[in-house]
N, CA, C, O and CB atoms as a CASP TS submission, in Angstrom:
PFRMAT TS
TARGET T0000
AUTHOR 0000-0000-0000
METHOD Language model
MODEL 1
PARENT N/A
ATOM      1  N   UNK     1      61.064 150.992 157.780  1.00  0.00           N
ATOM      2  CA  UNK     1      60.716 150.080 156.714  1.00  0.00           C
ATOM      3  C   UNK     1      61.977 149.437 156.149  1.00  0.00           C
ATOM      4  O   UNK     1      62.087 148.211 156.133  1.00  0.00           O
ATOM      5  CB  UNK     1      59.934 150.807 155.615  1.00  0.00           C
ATOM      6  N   UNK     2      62.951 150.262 155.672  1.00  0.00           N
ATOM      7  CA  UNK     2      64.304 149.880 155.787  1.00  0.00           C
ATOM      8  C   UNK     2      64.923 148.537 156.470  1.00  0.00           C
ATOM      9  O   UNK     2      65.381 147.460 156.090  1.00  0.00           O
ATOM     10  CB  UNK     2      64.800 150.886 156.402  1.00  0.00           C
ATOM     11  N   UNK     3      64.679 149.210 157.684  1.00  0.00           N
ATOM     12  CA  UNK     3      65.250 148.325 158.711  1.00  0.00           C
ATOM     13  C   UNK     3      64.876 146.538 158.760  1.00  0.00           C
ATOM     14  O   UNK     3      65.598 145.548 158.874  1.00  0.00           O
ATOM     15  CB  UNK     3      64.733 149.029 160.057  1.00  0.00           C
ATOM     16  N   UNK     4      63.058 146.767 158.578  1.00  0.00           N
ATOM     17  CA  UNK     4      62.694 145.556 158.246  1.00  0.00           C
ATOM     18  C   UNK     4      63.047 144.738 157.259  1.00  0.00           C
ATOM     19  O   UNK     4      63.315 143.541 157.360  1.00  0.00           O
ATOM     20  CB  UNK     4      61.759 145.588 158.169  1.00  0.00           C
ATOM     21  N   UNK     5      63.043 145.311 156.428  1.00  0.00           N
ATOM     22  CA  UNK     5      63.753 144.621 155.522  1.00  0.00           C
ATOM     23  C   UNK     5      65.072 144.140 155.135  1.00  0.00           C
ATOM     24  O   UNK     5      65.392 143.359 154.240  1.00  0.00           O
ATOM     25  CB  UNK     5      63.540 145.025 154.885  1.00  0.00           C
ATOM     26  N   UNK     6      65.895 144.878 156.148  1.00  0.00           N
ATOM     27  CA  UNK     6      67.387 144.254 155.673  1.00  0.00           C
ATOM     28  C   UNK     6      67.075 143.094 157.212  1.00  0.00           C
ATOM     29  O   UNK     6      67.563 141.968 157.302  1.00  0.00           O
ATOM     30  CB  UNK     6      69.284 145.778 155.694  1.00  0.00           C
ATOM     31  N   UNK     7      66.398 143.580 158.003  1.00  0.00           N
ATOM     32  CA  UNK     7      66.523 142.287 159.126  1.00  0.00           C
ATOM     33  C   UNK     7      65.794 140.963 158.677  1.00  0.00           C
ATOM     34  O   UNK     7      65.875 139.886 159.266  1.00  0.00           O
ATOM     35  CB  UNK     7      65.785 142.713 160.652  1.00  0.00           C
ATOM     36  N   UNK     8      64.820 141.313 157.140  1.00  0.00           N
ATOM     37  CA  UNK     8      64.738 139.897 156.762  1.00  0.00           C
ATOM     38  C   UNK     8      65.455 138.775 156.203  1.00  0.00           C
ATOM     39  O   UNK     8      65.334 137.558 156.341  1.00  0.00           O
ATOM     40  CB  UNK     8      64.090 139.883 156.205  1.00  0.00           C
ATOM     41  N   UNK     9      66.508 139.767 155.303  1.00  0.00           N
ATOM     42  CA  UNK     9      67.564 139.189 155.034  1.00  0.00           C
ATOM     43  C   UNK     9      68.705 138.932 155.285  1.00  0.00           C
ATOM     44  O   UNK     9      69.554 138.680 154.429  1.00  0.00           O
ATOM     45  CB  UNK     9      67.671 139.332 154.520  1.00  0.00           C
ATOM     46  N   UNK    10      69.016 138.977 157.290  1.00  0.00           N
ATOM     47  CA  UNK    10      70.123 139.409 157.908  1.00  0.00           C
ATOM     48  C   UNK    10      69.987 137.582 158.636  1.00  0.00           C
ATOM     49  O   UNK    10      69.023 136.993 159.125  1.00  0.00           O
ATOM     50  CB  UNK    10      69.983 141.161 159.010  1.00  0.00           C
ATOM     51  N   UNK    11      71.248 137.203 158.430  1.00  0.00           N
ATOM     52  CA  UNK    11      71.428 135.570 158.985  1.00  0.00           C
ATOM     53  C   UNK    11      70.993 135.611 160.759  1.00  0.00           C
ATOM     54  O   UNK    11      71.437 136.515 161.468  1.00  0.00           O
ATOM     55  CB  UNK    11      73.466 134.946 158.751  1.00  0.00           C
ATOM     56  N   UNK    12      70.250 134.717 161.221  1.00  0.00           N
ATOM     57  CA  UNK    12      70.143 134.845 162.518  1.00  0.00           C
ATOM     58  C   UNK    12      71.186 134.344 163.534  1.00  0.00           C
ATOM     59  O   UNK    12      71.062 134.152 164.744  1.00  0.00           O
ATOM     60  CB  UNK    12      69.065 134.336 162.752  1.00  0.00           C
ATOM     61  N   UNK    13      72.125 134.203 162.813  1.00  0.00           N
ATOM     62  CA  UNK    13      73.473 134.653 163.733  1.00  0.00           C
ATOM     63  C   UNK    13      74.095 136.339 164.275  1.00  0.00           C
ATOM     64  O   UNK    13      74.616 136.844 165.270  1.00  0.00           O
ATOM     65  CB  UNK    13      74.666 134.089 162.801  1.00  0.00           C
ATOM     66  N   UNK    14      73.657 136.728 162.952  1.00  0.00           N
ATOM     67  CA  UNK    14      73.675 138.576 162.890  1.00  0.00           C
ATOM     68  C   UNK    14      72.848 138.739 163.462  1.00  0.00           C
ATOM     69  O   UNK    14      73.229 139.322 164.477  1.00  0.00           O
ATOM     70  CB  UNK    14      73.511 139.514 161.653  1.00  0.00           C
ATOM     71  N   UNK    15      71.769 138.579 163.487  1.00  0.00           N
ATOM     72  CA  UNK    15      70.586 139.248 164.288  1.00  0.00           C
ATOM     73  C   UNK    15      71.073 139.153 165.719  1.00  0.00           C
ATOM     74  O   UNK    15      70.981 140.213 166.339  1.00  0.00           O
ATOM     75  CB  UNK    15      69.049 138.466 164.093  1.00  0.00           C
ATOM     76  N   UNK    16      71.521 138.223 166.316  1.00  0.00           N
ATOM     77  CA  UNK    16      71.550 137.730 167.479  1.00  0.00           C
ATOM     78  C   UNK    16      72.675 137.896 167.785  1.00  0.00           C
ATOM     79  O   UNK    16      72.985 137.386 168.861  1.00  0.00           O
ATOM     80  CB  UNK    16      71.159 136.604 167.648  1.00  0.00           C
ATOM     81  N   UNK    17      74.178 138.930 166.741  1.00  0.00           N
ATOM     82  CA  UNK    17      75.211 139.455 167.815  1.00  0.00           C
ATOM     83  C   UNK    17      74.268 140.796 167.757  1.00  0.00           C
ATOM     84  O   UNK    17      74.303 141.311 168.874  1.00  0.00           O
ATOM     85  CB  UNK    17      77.165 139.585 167.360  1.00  0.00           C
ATOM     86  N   UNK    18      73.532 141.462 166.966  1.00  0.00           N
ATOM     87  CA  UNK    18      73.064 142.977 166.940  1.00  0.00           C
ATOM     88  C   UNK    18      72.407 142.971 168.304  1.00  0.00           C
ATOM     89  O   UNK    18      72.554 143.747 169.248  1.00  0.00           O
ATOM     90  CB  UNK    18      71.950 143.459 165.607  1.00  0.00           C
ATOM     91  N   UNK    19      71.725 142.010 168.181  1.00  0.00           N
ATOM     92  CA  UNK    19      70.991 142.109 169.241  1.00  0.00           C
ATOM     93  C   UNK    19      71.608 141.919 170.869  1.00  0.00           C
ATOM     94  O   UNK    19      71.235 142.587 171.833  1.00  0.00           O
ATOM     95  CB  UNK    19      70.029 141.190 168.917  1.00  0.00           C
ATOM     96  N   UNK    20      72.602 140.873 170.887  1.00  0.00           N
ATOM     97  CA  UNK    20      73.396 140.995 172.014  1.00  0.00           C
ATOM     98  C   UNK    20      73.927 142.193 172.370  1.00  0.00           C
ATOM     99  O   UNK    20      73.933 142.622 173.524  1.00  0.00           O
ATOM    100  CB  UNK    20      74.321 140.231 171.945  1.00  0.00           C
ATOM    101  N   UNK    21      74.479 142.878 171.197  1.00  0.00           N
ATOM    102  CA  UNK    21      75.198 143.907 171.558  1.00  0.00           C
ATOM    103  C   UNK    21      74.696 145.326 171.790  1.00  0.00           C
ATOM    104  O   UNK    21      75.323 146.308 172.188  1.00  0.00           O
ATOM    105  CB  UNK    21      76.038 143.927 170.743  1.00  0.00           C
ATOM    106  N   UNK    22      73.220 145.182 171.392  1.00  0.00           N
ATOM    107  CA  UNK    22      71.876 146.089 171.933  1.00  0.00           C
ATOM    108  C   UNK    22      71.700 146.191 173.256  1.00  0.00           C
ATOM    109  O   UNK    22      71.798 147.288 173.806  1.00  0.00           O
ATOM    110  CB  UNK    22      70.540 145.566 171.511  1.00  0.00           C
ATOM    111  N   UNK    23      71.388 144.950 174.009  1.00  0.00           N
ATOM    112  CA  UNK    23      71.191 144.401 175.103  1.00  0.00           C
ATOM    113  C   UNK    23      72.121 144.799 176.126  1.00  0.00           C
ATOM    114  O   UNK    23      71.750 145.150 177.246  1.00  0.00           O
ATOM    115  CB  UNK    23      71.157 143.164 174.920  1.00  0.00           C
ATOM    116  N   UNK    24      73.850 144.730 175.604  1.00  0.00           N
ATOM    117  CA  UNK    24      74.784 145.008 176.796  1.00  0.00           C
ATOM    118  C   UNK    24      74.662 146.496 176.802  1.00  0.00           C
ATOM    119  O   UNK    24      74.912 146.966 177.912  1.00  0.00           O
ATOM    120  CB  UNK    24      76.413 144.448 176.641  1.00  0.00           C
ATOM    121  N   UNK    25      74.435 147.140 176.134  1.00  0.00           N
ATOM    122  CA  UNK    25      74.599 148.170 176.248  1.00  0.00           C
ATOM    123  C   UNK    25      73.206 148.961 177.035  1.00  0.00           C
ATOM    124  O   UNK    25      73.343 149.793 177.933  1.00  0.00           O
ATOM    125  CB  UNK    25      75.026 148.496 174.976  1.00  0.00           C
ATOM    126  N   UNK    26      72.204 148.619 176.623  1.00  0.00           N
ATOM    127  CA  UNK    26      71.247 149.312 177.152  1.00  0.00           C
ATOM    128  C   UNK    26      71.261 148.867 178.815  1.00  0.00           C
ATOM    129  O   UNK    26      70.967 149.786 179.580  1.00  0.00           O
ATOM    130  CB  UNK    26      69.887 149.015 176.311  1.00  0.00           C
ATOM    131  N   UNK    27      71.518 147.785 179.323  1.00  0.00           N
ATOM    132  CA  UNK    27      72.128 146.780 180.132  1.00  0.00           C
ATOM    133  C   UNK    27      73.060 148.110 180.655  1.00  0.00           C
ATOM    134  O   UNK    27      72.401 149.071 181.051  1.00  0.00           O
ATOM    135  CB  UNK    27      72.904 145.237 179.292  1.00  0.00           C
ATOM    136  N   UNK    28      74.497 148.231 180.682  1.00  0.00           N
ATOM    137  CA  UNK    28      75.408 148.692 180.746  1.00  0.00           C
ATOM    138  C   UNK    28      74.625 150.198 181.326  1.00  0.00           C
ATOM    139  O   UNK    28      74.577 150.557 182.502  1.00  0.00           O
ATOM    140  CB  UNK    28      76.249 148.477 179.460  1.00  0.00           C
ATOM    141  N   UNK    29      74.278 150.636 180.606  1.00  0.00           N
ATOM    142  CA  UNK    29      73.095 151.715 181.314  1.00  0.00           C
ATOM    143  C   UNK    29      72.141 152.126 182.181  1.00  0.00           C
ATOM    144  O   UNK    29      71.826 153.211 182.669  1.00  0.00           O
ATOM    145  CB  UNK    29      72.564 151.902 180.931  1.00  0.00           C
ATOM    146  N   UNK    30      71.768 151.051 182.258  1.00  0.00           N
ATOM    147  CA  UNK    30      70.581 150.604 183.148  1.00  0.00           C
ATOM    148  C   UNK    30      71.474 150.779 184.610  1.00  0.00           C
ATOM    149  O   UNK    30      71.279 151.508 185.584  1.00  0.00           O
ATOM    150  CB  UNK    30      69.895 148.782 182.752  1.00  0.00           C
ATOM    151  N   UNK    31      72.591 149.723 184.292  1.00  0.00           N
ATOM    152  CA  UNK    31      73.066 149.741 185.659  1.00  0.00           C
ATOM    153  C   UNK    31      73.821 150.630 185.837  1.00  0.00           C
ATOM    154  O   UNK    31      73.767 151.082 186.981  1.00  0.00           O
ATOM    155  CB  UNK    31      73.635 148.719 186.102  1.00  0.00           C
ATOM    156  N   UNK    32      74.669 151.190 185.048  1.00  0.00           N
ATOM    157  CA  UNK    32      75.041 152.976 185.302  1.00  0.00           C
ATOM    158  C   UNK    32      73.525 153.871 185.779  1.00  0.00           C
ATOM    159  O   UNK    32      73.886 154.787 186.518  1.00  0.00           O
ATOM    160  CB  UNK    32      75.709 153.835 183.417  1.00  0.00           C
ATOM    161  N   UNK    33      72.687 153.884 185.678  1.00  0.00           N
ATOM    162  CA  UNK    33      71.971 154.843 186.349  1.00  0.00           C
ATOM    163  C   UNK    33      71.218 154.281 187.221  1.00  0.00           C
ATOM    164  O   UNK    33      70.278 154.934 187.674  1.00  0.00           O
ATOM    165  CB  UNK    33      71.264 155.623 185.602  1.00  0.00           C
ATOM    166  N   UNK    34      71.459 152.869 187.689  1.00  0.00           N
ATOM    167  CA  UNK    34      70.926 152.679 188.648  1.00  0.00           C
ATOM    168  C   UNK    34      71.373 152.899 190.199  1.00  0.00           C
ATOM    169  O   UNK    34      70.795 153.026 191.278  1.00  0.00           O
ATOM    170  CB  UNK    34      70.676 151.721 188.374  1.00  0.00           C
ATOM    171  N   UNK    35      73.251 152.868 189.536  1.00  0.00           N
ATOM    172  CA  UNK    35      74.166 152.872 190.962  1.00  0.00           C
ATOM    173  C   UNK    35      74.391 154.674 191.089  1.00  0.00           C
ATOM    174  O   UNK    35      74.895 155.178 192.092  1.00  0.00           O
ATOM    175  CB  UNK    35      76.063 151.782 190.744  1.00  0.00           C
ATOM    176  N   UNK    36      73.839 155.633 189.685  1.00  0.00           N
ATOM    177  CA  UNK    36      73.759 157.001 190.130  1.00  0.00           C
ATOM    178  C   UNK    36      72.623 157.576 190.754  1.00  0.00           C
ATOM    179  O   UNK    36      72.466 158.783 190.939  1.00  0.00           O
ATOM    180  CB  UNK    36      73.979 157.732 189.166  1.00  0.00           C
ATOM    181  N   UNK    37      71.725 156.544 191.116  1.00  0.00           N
ATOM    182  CA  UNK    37      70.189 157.114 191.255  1.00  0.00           C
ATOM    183  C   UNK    37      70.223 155.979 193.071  1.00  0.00           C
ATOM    184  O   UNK    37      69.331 155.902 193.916  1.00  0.00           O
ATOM    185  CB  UNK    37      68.604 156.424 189.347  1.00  0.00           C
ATOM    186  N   UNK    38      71.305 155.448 193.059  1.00  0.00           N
ATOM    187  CA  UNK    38      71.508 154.966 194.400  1.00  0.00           C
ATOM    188  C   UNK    38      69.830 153.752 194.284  1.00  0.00           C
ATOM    189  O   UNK    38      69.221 153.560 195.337  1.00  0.00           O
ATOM    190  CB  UNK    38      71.549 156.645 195.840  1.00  0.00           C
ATOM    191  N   UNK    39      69.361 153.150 193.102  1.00  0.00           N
ATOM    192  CA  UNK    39      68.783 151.924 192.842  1.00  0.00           C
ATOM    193  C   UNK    39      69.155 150.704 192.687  1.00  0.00           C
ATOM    194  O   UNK    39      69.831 150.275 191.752  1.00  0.00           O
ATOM    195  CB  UNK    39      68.328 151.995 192.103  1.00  0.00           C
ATOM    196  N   UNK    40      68.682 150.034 193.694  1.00  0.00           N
ATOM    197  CA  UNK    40      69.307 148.737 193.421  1.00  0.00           C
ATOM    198  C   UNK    40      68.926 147.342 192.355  1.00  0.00           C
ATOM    199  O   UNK    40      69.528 146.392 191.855  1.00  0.00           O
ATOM    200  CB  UNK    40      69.286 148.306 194.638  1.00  0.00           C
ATOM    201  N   UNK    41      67.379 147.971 192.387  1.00  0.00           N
ATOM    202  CA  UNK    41      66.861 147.334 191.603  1.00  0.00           C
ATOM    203  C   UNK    41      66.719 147.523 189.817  1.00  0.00           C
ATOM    204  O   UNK    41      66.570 146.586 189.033  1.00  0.00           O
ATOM    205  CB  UNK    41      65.894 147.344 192.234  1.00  0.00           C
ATOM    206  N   UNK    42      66.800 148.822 189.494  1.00  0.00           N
ATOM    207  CA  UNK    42      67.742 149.026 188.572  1.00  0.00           C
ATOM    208  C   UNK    42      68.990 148.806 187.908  1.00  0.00           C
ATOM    209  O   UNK    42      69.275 148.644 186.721  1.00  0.00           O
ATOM    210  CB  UNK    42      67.801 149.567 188.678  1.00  0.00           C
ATOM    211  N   UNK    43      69.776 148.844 189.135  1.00  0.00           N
ATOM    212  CA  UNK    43      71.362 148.182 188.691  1.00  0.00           C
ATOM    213  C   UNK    43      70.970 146.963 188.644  1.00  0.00           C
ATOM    214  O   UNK    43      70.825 146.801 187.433  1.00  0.00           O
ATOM    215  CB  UNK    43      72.772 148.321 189.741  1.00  0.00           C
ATOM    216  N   UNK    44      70.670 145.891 189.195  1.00  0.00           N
ATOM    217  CA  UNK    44      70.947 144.312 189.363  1.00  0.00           C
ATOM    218  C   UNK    44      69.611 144.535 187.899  1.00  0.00           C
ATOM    219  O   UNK    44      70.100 143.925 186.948  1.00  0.00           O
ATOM    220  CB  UNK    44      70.502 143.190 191.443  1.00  0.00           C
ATOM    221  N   UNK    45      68.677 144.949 187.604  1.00  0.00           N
ATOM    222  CA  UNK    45      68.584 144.965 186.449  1.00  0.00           C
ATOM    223  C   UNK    45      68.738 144.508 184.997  1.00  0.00           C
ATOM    224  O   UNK    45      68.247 143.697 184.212  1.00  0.00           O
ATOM    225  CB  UNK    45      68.769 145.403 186.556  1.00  0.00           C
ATOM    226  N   UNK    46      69.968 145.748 185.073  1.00  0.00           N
ATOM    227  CA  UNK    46      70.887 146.557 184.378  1.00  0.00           C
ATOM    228  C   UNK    46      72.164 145.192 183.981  1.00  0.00           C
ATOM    229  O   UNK    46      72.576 144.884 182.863  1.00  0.00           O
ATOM    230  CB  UNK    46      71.458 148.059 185.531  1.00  0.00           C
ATOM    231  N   UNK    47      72.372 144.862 184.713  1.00  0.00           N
ATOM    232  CA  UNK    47      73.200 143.862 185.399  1.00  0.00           C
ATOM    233  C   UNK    47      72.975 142.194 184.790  1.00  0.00           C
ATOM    234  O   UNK    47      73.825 141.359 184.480  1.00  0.00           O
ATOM    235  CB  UNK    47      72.771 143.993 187.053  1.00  0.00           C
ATOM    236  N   UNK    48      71.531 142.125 184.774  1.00  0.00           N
ATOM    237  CA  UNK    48      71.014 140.970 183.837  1.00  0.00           C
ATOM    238  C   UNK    48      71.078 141.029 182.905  1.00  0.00           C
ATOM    239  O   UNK    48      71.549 140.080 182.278  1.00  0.00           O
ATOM    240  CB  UNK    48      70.027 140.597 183.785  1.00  0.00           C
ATOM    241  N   UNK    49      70.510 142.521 182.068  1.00  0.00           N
ATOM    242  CA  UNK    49      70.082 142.851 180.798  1.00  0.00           C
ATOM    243  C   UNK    49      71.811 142.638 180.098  1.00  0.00           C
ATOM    244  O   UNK    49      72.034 141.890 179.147  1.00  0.00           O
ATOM    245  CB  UNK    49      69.196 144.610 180.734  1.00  0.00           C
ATOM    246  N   UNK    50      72.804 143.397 180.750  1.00  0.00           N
ATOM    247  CA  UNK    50      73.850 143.093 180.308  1.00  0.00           C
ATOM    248  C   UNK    50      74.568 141.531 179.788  1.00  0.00           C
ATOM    249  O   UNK    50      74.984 141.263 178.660  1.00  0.00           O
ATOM    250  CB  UNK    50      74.366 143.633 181.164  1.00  0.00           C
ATOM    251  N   UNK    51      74.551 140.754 180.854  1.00  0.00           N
ATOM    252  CA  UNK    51      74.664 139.706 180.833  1.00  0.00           C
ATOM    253  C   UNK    51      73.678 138.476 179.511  1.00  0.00           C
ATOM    254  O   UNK    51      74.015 137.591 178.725  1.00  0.00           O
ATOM    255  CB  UNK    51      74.471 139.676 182.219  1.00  0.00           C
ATOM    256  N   UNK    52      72.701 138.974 179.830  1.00  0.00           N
ATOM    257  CA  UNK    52      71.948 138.183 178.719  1.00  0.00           C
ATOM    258  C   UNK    52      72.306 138.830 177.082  1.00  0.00           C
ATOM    259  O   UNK    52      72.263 138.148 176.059  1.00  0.00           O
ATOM    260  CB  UNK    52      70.154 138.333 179.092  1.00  0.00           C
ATOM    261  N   UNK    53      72.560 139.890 177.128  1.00  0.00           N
ATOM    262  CA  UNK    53      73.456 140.481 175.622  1.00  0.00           C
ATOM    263  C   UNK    53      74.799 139.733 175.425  1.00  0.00           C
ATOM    264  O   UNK    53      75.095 139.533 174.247  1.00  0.00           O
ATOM    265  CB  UNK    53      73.963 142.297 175.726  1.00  0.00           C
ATOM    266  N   UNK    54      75.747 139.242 176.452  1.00  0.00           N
ATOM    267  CA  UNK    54      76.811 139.020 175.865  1.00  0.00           C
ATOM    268  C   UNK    54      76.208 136.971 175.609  1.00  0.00           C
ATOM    269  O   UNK    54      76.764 136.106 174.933  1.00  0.00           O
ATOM    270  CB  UNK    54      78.408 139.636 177.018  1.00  0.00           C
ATOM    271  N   UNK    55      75.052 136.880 176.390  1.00  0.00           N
ATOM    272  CA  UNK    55      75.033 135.557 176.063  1.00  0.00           C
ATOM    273  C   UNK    55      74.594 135.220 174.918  1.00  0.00           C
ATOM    274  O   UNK    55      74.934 134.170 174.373  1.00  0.00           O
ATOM    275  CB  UNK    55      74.441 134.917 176.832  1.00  0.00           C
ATOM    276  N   UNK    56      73.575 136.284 174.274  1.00  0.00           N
ATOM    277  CA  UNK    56      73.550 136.464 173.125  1.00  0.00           C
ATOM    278  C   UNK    56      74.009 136.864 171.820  1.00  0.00           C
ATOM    279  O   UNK    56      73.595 136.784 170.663  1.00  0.00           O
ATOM    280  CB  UNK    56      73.156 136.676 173.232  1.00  0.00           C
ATOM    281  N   UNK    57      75.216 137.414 172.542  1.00  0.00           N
ATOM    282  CA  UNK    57      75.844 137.906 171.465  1.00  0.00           C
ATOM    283  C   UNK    57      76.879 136.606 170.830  1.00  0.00           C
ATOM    284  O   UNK    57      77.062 136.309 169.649  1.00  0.00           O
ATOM    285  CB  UNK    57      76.639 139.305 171.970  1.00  0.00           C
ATOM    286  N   UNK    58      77.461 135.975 172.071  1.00  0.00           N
ATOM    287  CA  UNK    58      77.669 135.062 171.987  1.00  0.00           C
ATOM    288  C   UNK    58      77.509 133.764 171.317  1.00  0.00           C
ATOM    289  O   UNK    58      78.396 133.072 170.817  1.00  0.00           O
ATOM    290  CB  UNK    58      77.582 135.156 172.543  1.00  0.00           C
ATOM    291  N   UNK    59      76.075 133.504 171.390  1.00  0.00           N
ATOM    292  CA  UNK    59      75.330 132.490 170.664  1.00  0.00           C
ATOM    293  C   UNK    59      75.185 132.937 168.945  1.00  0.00           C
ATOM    294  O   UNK    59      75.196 132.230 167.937  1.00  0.00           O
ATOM    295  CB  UNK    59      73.780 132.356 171.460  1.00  0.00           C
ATOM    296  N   UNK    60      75.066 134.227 169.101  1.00  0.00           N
ATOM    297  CA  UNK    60      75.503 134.261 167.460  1.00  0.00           C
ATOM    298  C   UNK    60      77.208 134.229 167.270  1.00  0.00           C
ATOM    299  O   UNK    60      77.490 133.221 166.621  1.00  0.00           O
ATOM    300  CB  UNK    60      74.864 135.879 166.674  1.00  0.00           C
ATOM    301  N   UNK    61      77.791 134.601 167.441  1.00  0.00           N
ATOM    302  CA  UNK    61      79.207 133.996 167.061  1.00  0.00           C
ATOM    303  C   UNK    61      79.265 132.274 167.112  1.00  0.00           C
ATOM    304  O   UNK    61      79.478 131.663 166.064  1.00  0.00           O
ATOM    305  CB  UNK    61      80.381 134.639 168.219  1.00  0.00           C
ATOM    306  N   UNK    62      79.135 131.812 167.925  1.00  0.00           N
ATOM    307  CA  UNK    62      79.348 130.257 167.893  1.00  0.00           C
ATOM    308  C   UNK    62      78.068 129.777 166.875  1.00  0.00           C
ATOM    309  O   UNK    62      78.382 128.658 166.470  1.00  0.00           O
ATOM    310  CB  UNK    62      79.248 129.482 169.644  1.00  0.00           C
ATOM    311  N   UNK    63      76.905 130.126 166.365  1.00  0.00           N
ATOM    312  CA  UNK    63      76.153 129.771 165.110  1.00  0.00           C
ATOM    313  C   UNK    63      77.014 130.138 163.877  1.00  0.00           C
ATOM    314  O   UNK    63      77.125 129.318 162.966  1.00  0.00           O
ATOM    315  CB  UNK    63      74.738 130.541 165.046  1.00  0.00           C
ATOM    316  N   UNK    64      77.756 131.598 163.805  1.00  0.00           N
ATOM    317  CA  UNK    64      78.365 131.653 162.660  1.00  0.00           C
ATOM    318  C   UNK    64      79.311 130.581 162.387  1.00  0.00           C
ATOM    319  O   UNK    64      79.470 130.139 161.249  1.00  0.00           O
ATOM    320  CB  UNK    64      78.923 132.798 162.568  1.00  0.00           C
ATOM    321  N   UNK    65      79.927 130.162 163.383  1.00  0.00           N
ATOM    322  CA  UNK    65      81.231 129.360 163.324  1.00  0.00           C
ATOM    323  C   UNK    65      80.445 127.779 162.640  1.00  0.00           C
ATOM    324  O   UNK    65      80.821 127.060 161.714  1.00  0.00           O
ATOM    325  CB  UNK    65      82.132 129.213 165.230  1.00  0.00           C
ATOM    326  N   UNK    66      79.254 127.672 163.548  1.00  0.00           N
ATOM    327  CA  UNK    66      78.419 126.377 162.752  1.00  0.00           C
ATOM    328  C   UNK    66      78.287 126.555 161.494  1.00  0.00           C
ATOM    329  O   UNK    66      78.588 125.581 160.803  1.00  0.00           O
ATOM    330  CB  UNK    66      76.985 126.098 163.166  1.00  0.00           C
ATOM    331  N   UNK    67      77.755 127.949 160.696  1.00  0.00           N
ATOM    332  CA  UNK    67      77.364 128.065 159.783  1.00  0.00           C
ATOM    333  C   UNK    67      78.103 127.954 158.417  1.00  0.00           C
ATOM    334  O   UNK    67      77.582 127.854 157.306  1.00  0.00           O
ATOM    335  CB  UNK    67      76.895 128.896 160.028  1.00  0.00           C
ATOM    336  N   UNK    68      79.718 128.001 158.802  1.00  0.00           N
ATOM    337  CA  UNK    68      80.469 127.388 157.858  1.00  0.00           C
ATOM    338  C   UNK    68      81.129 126.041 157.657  1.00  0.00           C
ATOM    339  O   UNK    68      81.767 125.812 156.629  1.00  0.00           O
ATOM    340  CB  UNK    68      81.210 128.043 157.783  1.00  0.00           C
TER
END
């Protein structure tokens, strides 16, 4: 309940490095246990999920920079 509520009042530039930086990591994991579980489809995954976190994380830094 907490949570919801500070994410209502959290700029969607923040939301969107939290969330990038959610993403690489679970990402980052994915494909760590995909290349220990000898999956390929897991890693390449893993591998996206990563990638789309830093693009997101990304896109909130360059909104903050708009935002001033």
């Amino acid at each position: 309940m907490l949570f919801d509520e500070m994410e209502k009042t959290m700029k969607p530039s923040t939301q969107n490095e939290i969330n990038g930086n959610i993403h690489e990591v679970k990402g980052a994991l994915k494909s760590t246990v995909g290349k220990i579980t000898n999956n390929p489809v897991l890693e390449a995954k893993g591998k996206a999920e990563h990638n789309l976190g830093k693009a997101e994380k990304k896109l909130g830094q360059i909104e903050k920079v708009i935002e001033k």
